[in-house]
C-alpha positions as a printed Julia matrix, in Angstrom:
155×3 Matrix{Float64}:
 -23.91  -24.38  158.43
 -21.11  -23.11  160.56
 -17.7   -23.64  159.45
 -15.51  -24.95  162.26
 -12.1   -23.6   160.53
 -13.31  -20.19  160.41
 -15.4   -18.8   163.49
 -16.05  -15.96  161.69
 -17.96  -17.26  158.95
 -22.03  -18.37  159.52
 -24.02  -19.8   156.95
 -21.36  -19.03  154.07
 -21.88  -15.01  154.99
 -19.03  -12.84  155.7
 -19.72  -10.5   158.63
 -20.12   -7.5   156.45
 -22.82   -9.32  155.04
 -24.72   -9.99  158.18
 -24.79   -6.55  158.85
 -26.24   -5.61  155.62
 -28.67   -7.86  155.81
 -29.72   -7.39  159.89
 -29.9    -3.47  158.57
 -31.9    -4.15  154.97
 -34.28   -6.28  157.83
 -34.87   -3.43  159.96
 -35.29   -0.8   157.76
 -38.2    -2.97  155.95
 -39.08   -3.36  159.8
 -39.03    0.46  160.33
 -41.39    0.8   156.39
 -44.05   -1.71  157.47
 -44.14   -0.16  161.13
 -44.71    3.62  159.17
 -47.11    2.59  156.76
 -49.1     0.65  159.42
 -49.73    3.72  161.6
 -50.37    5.92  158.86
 -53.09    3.37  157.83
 -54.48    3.46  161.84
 -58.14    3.0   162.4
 -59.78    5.87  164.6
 -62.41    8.09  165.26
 -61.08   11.22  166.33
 -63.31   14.12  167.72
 -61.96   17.61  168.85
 -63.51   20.15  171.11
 -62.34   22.64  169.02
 -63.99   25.56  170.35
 -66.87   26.57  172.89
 -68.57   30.24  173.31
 -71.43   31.95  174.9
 -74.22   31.85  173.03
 -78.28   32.78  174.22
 -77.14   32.5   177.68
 -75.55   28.61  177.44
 -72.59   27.45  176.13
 -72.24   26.45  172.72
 -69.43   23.5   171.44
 -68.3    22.93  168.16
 -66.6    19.9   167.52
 -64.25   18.51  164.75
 -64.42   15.1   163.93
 -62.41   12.72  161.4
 -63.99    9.46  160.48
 -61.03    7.14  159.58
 -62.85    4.28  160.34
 -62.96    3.15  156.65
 -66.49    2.98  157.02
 -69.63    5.85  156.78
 -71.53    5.72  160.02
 -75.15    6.1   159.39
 -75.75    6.04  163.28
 -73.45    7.52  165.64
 -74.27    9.19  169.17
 -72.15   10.23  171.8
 -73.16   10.26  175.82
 -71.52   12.94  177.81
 -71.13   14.0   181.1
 -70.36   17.95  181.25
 -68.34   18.71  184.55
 -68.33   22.29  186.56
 -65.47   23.4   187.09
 -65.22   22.06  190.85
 -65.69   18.55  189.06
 -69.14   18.02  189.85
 -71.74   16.77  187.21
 -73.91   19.48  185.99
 -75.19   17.57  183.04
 -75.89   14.09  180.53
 -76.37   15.47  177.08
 -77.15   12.42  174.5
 -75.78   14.34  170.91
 -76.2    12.58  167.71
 -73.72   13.43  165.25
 -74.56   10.51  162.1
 -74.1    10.66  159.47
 -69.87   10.57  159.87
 -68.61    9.86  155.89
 -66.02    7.87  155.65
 -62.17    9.66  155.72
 -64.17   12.8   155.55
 -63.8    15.67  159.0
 -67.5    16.96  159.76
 -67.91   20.0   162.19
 -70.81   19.46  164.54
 -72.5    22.64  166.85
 -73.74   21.62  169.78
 -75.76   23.87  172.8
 -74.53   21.83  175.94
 -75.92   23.13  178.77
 -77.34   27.12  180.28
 -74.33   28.03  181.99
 -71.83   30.24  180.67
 -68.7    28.1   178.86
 -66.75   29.59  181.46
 -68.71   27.46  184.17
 -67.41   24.17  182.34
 -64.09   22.49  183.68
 -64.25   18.93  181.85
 -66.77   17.13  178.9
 -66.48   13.31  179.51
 -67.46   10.65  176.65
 -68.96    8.64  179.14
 -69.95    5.89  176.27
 -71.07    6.07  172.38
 -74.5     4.27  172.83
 -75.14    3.96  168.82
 -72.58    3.0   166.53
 -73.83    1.8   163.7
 -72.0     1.54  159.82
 -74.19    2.27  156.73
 -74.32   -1.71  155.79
 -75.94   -2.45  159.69
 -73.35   -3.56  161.42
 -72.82   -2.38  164.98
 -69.24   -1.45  166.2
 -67.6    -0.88  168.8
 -66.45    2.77  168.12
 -65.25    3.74  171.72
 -62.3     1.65  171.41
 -61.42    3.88  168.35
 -62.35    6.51  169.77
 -59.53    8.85  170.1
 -60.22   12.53  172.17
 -58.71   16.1   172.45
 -59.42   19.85  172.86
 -58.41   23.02  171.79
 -60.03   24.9   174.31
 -59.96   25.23  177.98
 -62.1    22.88  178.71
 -60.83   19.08  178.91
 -62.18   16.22  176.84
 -61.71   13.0   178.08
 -62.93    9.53  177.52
């Protein structure tokens, strides 16, 4: 209710107490906002590092389920780029099981070229995503994508 001898006053709150409680609502705001990116769903994988290896080029990749769910199927479809951006390669690599909030490290051979050769890796799609109870997801929307190395990863 607003009092019409004081303009001041709304709702039987001084405007000291507004403020407190506008600022006691955002800083809950700012909490709930924290906790719900800490609690994000993703599945992130990291070209972490690629080297010569028996004349091809050999990835390893870092990846952290936080899905909140163990994959028992899980496959990725790249394209592997030269470094003029032309397609040298598909490679289908199946990385399953992923455990639940667990990081795996995954060695790959991609392709008999020297690593040098290789400007870009794209995800191109994740054909089999599958958790351990059977359901199918949709993990490319997860998916989330970098590299420590040279060569891009992209999605």
């Amino acid at each position: 209710m607003i009092s019409s001898t004081n303009p001041n006053r709304m709702s039987g709150r001084t405007g000291g107490q507004w403020l407190a409680a506008i600022a006691a609502a955002g800083f809950s705001l700012v909490l709930w906002a924290g906790t719900a990116a800490a609690q994000e769903k993703s599945l992130d994988i990291e070209l972490n590092k690629a080297v010569d290896s028996g004349g091809g080029c050999l990835a390893s990749f870092v990846v952290q389920n936080k899905l909140e769910q163990t994959l028992d199927r899980f496959s990725l479809d790249l394209f592997i780029f030269g470094k003029e951006g032309i397609i040298a390669r598909q490679v289908l690599l199946d990385m399953a099981p992923l455990r639940k909030a667990k990081t795996t490290v995954a060695n790959f051979s991609l392709i008999q070229v020297p690593c040098e050769n290789i400007g870009k890796i794209l995800v191109n799609n994740i054909p089999s995503c599958r958790s351990e109870d059977g359901n199918l997801l949709d993990c490319l929307t997860d998916l989330k994508v970098s590299s420590r190395n040279r060569i891009e990863l992209t999605k």
